[in-house]
KEZAKE-726028 format. One record per residue (C-alpha): residue number from 1; residue in three letters; z negated, y, x negated. Coordinates in steps of 0.001 Angstrom, whole numbers, plus 500000, padded with zeros to 6 digits. Each point is the difference from the previous one (the first is absolute). Example, Ala and Ser with C-alpha at 12.3 -4.5 7.8 and 13.67 -1.06 7.14 Angstrom:
<tivexs>
- resi,resn,w,v,u
- 1,ALA,492200,495500,487700;
- 2,SER,500660,503440,498630;
</tivexs>
This chain:
<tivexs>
- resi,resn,w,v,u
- 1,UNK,695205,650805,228352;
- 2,UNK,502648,497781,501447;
- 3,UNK,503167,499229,497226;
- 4,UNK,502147,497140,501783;
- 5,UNK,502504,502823,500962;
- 6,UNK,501288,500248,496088;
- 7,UNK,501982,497759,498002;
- 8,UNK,498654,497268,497463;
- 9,UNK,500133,502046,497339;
- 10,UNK,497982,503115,501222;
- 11,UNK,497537,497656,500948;
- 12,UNK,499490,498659,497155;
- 13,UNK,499148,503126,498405;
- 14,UNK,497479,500204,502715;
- 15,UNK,498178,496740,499706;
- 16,UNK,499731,500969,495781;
- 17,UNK,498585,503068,500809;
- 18,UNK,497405,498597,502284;
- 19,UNK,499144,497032,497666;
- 20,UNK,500053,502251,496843;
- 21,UNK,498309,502446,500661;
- 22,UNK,496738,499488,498862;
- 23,UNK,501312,498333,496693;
- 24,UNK,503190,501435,498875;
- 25,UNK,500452,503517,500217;
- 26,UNK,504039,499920,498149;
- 27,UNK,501422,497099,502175;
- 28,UNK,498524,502204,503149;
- 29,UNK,501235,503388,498755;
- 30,UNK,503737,498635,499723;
- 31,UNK,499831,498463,502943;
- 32,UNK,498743,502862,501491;
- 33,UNK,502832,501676,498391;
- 34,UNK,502469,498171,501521;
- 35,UNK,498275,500397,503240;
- 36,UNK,500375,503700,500110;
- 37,UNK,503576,500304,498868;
- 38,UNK,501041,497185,502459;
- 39,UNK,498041,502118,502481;
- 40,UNK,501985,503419,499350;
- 41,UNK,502737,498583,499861;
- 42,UNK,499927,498672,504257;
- 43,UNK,497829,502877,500874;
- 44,UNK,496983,496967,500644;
- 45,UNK,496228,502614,500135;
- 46,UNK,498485,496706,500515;
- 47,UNK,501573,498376,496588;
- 48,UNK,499158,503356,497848;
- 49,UNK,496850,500534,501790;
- 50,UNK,498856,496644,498801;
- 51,UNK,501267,500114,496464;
- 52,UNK,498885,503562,499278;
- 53,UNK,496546,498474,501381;
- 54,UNK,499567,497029,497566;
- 55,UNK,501465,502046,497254;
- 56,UNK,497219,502535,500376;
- 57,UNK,497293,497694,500835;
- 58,UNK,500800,498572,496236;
- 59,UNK,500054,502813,498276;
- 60,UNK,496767,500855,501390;
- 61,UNK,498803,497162,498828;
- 62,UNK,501780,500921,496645;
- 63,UNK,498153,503118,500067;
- 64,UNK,503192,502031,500141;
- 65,UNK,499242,503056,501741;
- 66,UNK,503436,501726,499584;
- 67,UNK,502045,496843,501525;
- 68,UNK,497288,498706,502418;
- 69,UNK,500043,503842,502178;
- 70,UNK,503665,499679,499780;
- 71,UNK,500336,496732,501458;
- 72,UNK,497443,500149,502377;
- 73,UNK,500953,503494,501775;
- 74,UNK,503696,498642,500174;
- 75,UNK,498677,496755,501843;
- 76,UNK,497830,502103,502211;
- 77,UNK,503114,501037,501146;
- 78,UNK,501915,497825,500144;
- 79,UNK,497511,497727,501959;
- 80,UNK,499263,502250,502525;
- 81,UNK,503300,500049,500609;
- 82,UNK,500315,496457,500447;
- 83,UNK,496927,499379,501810;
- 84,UNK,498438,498017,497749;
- 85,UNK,496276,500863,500714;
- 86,UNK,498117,497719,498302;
- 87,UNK,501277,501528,497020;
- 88,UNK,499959,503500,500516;
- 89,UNK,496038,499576,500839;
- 90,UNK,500245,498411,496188;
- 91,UNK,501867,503094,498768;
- 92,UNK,497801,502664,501691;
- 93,UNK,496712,497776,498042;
- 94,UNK,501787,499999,496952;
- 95,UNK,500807,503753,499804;
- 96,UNK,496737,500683,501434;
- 97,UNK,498483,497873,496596;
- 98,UNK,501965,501540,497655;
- 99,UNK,499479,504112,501715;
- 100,UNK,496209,499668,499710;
- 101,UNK,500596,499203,496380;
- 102,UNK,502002,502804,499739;
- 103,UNK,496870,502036,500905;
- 104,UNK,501248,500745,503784;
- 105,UNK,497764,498549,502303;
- 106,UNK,502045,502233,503313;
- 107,UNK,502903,498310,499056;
- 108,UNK,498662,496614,499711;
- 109,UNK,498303,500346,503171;
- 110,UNK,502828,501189,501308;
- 111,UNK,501873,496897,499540;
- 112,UNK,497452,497241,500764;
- 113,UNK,499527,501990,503600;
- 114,UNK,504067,499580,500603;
- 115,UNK,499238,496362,498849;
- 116,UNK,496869,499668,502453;
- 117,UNK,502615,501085,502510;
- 118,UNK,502696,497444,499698;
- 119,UNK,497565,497220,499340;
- 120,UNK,498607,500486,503650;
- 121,UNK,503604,500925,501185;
- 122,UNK,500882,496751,498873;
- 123,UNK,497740,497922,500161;
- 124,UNK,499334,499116,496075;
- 125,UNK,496112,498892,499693;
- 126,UNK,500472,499155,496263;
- 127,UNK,501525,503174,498869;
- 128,UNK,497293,502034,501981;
- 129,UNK,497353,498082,498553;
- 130,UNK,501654,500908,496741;
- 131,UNK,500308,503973,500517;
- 132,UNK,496307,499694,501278;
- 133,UNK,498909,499025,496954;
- 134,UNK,501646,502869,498280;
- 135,UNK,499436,502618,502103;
- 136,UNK,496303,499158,499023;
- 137,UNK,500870,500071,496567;
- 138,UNK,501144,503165,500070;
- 139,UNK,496741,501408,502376;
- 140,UNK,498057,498188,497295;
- 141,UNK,501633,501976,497099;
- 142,UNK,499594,503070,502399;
- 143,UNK,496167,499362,500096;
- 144,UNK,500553,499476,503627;
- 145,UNK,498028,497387,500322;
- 146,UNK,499326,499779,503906;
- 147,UNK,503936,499637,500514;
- 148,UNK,500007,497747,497064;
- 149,UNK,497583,497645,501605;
- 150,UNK,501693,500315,503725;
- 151,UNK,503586,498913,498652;
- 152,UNK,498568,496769,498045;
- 153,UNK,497950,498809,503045;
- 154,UNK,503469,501172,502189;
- 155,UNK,501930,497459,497620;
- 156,UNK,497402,497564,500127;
- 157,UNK,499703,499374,503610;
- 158,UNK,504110,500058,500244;
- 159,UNK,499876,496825,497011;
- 160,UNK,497334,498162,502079;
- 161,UNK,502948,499372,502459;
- 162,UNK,502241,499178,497068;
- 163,UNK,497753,497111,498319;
- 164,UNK,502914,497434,499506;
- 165,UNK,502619,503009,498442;
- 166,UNK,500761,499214,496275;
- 167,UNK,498398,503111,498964;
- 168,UNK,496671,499818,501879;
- 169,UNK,498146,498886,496971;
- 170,UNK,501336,502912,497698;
- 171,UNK,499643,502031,502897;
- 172,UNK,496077,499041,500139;
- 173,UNK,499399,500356,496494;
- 174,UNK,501892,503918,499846;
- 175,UNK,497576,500505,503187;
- 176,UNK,496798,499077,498811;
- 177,UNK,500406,500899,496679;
- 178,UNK,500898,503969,501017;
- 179,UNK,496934,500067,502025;
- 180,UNK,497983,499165,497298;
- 181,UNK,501441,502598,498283;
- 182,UNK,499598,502607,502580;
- 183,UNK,496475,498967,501019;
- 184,UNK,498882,500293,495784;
- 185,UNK,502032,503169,499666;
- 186,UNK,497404,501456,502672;
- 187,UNK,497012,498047,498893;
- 188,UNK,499731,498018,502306;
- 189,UNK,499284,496935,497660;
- 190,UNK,498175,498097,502429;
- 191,UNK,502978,500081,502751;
- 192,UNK,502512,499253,497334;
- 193,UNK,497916,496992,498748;
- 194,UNK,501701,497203,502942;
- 195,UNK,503239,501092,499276;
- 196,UNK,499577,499223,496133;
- 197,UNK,498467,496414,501171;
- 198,UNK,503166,499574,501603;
- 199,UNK,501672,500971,497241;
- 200,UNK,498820,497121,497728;
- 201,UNK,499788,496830,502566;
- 202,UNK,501364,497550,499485;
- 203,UNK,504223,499331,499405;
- 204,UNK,499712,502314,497273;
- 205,UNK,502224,498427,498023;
- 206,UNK,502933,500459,502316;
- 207,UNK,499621,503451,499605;
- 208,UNK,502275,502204,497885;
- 209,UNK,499282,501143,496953;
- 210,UNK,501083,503880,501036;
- 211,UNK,497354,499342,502848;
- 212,UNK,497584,498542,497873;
- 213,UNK,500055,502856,497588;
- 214,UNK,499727,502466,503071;
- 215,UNK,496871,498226,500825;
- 216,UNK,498737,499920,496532;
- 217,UNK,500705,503631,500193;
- 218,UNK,497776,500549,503345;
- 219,UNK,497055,497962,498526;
- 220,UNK,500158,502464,496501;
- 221,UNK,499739,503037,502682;
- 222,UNK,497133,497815,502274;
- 223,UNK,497851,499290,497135;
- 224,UNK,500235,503159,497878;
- 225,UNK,498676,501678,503276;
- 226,UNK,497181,497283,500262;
- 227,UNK,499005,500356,496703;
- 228,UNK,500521,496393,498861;
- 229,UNK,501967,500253,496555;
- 230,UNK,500204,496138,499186;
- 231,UNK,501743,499623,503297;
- 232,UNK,502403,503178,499344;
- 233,UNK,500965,499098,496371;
- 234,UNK,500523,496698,500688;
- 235,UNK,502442,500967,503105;
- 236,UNK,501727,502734,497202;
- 237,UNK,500556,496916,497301;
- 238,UNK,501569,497800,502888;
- 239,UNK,502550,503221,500331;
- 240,UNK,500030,500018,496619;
- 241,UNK,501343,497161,499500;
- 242,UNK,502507,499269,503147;
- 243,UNK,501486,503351,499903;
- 244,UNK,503504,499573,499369;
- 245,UNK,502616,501657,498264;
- 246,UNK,501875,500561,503239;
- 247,UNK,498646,500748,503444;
- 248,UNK,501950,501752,502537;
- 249,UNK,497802,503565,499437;
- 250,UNK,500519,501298,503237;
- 251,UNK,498203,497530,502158;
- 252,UNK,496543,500366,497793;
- 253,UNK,500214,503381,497785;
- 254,UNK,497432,501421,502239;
- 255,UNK,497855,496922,499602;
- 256,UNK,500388,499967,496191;
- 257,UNK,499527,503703,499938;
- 258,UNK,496476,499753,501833;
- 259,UNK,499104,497154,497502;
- 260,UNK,500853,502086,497271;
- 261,UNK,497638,502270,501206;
- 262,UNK,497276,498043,499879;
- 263,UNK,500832,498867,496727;
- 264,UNK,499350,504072,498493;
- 265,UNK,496628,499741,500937;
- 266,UNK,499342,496870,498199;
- 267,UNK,500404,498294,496234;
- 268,UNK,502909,497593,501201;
- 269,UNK,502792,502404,497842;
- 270,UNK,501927,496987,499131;
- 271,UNK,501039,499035,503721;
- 272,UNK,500106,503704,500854;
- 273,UNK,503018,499854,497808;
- 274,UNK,501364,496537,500926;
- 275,UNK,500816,501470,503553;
- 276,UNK,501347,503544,498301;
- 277,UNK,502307,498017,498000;
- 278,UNK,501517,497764,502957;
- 279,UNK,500686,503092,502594;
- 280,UNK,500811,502353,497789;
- 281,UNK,503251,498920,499204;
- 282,UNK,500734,498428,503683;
- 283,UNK,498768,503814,501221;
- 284,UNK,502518,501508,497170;
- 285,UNK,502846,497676,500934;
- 286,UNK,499475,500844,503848;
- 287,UNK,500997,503335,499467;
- 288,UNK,496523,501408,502742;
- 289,UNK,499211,502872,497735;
- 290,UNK,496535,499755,502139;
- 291,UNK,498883,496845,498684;
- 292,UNK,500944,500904,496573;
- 293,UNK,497812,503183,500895;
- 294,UNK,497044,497558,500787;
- 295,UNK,500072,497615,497009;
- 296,UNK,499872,503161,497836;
- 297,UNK,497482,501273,501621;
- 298,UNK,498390,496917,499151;
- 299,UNK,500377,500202,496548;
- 300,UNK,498828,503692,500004;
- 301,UNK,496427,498981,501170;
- 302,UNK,500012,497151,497753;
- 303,UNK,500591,502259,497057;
- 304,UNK,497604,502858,501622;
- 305,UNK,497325,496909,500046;
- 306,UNK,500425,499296,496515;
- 307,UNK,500566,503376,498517;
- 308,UNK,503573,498939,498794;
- 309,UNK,501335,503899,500283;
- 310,UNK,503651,499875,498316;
- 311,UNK,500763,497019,502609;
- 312,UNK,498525,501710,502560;
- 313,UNK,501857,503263,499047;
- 314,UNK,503445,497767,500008;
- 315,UNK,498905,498325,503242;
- 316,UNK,499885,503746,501609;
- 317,UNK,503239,501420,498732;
- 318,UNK,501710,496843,501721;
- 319,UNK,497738,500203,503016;
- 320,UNK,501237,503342,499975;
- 321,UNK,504035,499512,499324;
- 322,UNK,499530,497471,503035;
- 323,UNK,498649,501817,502516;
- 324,UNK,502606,502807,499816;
- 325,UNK,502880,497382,500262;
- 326,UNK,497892,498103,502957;
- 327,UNK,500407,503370,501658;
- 328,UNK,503838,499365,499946;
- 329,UNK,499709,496903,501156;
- 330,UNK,498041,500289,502832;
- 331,UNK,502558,502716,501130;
- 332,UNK,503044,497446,499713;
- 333,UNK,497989,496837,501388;
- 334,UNK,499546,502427,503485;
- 335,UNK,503664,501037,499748;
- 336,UNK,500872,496234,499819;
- 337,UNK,497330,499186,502903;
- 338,UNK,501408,503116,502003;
- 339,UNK,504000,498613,499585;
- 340,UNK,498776,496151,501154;
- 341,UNK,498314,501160,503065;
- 342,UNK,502790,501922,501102;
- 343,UNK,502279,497517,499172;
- 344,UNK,497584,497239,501774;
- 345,UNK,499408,503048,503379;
- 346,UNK,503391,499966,500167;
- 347,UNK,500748,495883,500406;
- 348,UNK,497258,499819,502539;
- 349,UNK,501579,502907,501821;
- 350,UNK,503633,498009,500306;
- 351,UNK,497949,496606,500433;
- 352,UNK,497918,501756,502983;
- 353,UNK,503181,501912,501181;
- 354,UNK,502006,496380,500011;
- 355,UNK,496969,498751,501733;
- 356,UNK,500487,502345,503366;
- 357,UNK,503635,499372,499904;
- 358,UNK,499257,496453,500800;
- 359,UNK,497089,500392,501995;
- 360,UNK,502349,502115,502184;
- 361,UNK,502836,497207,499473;
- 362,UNK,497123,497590,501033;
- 363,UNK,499253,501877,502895;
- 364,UNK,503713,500323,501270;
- 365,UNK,500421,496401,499607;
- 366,UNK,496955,499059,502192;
- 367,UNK,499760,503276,502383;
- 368,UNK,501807,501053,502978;
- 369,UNK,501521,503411,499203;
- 370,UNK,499390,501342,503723;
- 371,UNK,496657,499250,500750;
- 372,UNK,498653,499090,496322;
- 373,UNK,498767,496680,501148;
- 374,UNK,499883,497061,498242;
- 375,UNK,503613,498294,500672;
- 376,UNK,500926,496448,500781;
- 377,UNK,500012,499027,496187;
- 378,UNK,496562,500895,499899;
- 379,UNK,499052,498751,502688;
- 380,UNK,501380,496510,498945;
- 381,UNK,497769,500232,496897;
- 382,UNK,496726,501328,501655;
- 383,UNK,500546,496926,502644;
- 384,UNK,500449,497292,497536;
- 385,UNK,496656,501071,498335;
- 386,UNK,498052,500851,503062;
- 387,UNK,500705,496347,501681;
- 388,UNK,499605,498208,496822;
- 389,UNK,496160,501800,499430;
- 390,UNK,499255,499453,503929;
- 391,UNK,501131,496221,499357;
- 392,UNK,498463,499289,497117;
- 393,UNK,496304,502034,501440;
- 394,UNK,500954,498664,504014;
- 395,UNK,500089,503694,500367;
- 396,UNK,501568,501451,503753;
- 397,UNK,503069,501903,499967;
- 398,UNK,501868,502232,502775;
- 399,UNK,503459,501088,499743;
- 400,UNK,501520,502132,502322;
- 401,UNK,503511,501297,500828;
- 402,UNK,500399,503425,502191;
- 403,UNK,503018,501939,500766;
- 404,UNK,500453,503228,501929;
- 405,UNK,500603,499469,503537;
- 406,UNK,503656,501040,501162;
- 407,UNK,500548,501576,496727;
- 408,UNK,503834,499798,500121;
- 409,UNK,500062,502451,503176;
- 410,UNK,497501,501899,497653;
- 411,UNK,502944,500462,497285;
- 412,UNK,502691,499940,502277;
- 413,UNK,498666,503258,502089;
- 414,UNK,497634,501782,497345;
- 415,UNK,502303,499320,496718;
- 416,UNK,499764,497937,496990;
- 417,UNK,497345,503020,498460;
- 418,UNK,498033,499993,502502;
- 419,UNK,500127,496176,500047;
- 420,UNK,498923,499863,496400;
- 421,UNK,497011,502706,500727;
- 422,UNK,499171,497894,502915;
- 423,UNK,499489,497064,497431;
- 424,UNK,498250,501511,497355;
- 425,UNK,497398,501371,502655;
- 426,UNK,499420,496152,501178;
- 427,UNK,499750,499268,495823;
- 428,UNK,497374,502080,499689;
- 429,UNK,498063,498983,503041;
- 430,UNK,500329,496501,498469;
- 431,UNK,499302,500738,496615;
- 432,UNK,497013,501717,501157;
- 433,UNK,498191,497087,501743;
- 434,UNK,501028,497740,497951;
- 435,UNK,498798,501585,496730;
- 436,UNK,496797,500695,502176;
- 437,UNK,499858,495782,500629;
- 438,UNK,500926,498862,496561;
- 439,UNK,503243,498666,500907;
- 440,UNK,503846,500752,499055;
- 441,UNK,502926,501183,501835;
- 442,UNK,503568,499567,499439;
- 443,UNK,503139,501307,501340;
- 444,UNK,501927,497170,501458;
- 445,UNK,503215,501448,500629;
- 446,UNK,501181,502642,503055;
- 447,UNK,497006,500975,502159;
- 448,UNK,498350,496592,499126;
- 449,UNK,496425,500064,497807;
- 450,UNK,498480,497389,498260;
- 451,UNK,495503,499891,499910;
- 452,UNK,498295,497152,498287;
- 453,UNK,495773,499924,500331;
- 454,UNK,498167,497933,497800;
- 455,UNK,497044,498461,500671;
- 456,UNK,499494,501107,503708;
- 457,UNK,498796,498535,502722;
- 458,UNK,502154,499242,503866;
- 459,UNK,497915,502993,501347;
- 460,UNK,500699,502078,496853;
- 461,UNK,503621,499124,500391;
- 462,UNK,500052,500996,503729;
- 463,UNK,498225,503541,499398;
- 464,UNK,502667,501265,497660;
- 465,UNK,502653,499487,501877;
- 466,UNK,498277,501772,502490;
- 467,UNK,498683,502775,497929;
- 468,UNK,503768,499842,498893;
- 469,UNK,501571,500159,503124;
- 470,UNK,497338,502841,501200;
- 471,UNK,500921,502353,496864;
- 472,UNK,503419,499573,500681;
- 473,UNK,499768,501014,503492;
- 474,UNK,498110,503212,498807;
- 475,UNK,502547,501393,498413;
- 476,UNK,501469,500988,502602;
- 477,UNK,503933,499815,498849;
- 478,UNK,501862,500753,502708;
- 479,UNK,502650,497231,501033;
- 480,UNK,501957,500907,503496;
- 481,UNK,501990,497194,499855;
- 482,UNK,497341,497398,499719;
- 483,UNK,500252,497548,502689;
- 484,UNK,496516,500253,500237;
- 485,UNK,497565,502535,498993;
- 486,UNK,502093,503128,498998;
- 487,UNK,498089,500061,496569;
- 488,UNK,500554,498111,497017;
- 489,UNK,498083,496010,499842;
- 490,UNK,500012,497164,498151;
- 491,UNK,499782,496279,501133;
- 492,UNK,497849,497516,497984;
- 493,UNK,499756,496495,498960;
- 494,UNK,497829,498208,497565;
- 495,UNK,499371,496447,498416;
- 496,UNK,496497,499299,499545;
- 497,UNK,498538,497549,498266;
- 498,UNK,498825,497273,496828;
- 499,UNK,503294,499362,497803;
- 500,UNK,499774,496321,499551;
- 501,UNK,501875,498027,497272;
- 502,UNK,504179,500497,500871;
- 503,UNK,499150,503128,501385;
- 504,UNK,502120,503177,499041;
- 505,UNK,499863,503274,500482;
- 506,UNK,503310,499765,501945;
- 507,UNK,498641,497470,502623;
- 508,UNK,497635,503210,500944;
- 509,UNK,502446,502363,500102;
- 510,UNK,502545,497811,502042;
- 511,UNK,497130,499069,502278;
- 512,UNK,498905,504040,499983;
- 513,UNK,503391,500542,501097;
- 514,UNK,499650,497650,502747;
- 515,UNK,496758,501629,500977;
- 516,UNK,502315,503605,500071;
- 517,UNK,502630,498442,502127;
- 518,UNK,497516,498403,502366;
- 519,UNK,497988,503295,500617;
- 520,UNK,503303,501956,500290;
- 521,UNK,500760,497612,503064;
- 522,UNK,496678,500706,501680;
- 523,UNK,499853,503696,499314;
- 524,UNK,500430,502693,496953;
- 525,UNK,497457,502328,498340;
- 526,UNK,498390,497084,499696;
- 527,UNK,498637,496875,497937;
- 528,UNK,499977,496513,499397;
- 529,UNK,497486,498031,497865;
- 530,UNK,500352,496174,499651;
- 531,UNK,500147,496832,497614;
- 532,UNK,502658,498184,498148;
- 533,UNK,499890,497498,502592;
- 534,UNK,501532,502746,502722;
- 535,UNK,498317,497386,502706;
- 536,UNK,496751,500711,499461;
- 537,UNK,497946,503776,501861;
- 538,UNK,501501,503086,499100;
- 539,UNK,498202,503815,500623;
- 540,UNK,502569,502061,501535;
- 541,UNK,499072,503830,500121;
- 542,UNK,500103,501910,503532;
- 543,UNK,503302,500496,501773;
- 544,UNK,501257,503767,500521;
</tivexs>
């Protein structure tokens, strides 16, 4: 996002929040603050849109449900509306995240495919990598595990073009590490064991302690399945004993919840109720009602396991009390997705509806209104390009001029309506052969048309302006005061040749013109082909 627009003090706010982020959640909440209120207050979407975004991105990693859905829905809006799509992709992930841990996987889904969509819109590798990753999170939770699989390698083989990106390495390690995961999940222990090797080479130490613990978590899963305890136990005291106090819980419950798993089926109580006592209140303070559902649920089989029955009996009454208010809020979290879809079908309706008004205002600008050619502005711009590829590649060009042959006795005796039928006609013969030869056509003014050919040889050149001048003749207009034919023609010339260094577009055209004037002296319904140097042979067509 580009803030040079805005005054000192605005960006200042901005550069704190981008520098703060990571360590100073108050200084970046005022700011942000002050962001939004500045924002409201000139009607800026792209000002609110980012302030509403950092706002909810640290709450989330606050664990504050109630004010991270808040300020993330109202960015999604306000972003969209501002065009800001590297962000809304990071909206659409981060309400994806946090509706799988509400316990609806639709929904989730739902928005990671609108963020698939504007990542390839928009071109935005990283952020697709990013909802790749997710989306096989959530097949993986799913037990999906063939999509699972098919949107890690998807990711992968996007980051292998994106090796010198900031992210790559973190990228790597979330990749790798999830297909371990997925491959032990299905058994598949002897698949999943180069992806755990990978894991653990070397630069370890540069790697995060919320990743390390992830891994740690992977190798409990790996060798409980294999059977090897001493590996296992010592992966669940390394946990142990790096878990901290805080962790942002939506970006590993699921991984914590599979380790806890594991832990129920073996002697390891102690950790099992490390990692209870670290989510539980992040889960409680997050207001998801489903997580909270899924940490007692924990606690349930615990006390089942160990035959603790007036916990257990406790555990269920709250399991119970839960669920019924989960009910509600699973009804009110798809009212609130219903309202922001709307609300975000209805901005890309006006954008899209803005976007054909100036298409159209495009088109008027560069079109001929009669015959919907291309007009001389255009034809200005397709020139400049065309001669500066053919000079650059020594590529040969042809430009012709043609008008109508004694058009004005045309319009003086038929009418002005029948004059502009009598045009449009010879457009669309034009148009026609010249879409069939890959060229363009212009209206030049009057009765006077414009062809440039790329690429094309002299004999190329000279057989469509006589395919041209044939089609023209087939029509069959009638023209009774022609002073020659008593149908309508058209006279030809055209400037082949190289475009050399100095050369412009005009210099053919003038010379084209030339060409017209000099077959117009010998003879009409015809055509003239020549050189820049108007010395050198010429093909003339046949007289009348």
């Amino acid at each position: 996002m580009e803030f040079n627009q805005y005054n000192t003090t605005v960006q200042q706010w901005i550069h704190t929040v981008l520098e703060n982020r990571e360590t100073n959640a108050d200084v970046v909440l005022e700011c942000c603050r002050d962001i939004i209120a500045y924002g409201r207050e000139t009607d800026d979407p792209k000002l609110m849109g980012f302030g509403f975004f950092y706002g909810g991105e640290i709450y989330y990693e606050l664990n504050d449900g109630a004010h991270f859905f808040h300020m993330m829905t109202e960015a999604l809006t306000y972003l969209d509306r501002a065009e800001e799509w590297e962000l809304v992709v990071r909206c659409y992930n981060f309400l994806g995240i946090a509706s799988m841990s509400r316990g609806n996987p639709s929904l989730a889904l739902d928005y990671y495919m609108n963020g698939l969509k504007d990542s390839d819109t928009y071109d935005l590798p990283m952020q697709k990598i990013m909802i790749l990753i997710n989306m096989g999170l959530l097949y993986l939770e799913c037990g999906h595990y063939a999509d699972s699989e098919n949107s890690f390698l998807e990711a992968y083989q996007i980051l292998q073009t994106k090796q010198k990106d900031e992210k790559y390495n973190f990228y790597m390690y979330a990749f790798y590490g999830n297909m371990a995961e997925c491959l032990i999940l299905q058994d598949r222990l002897e698949e999943a064991k180069p992806y755990l090797e990978y894991l653990h080479k070397d630069g370890w130490e540069q790697v995060a302690l919320t990743e390390r613990l992830f891994i740690d978590i992977v190798d409990v899963i790996y060798y409980h399945k294999m059977g090897d305890v001493q590996k296992r136990n010592e992966s669940i005291q390394m946990i142990h004993q790096n878990l901290p106090d805080n962790l942002t819980v939506l970006d590993f419950f699921s991984d914590y919840y599979r380790c806890c798993l594991v832990l129920l089926e073996t002697d390891q109580d102690e950790s099992f109720w490390r990692i209870i006592e670290v989510i539980e209140p992040q889960v409680v303070n997050f207001k998801i009602i489903n997580l909270q559902l899924k940490v007692l649920s924990l606690k349930m089989k615990f006390y089942r396991k160990h035959n603790q029955n007036a916990e257990y009996l406790q555990a269920a009454g709250l399991y119970y009390e839960l669920s019924e208010r989960n009910e509600v809020v699973t009804r009110n979290m798809l009212s609130s997705m219903i309202t922001l879809r709307k609300n975000l079908e209805n901005m890309r309706k006006a954008r899209m509806k803005a976007e054909r008004k100036n298409l159209v205002l495009q088109e008027r600008s560069e079109q001929d209104p009669l015959t919907r050619m291309a007009n001389r502005f255009r034809l200005n711009d397709y020139a400049e390009e065309v001669f500066a590829y053919s000079q650059e590649n020594d590529i040969p060009v042809a430009m012709e001029i043609l008008d109508i042959d004694y058009f004005k006795e045309y319009n003086d005796n038929y009418g002005h309506q029948e004059g502009d039928r009598c045009l449009v006609s010879i457009a669309n013969t034009i148009r026609n052969l010249v879409e069939e030869a890959e060229g363009f056509c212009a209206r030049y003014g009057g009765d006077e048309f414009v062809i440039i050919y790329a690429n094309v040889t002299w004999e190329q050149a000279v057989s469509y302006a006589e395919e041209l001048r044939r089609r023209v003749l087939a029509l069959e207009m009638e023209h009774r005061f022609s002073k020659a034919l008593p149908v309508v023609m058209i006279s030809q010339g055209v400037c082949w040749g190289i475009p050399r260094k100095g050369n412009r577009s005009w210099d053919f055209l003038h010379a084209a013109d030339n060409m017209l004037y000099r077959v117009k002296k010998f003879s009409r319904n015809n055509y003239c082909v020549g050189g820049l140097d108007e010395t050198e042979d010429v093909t003339m067509g046949t007289t009348l």
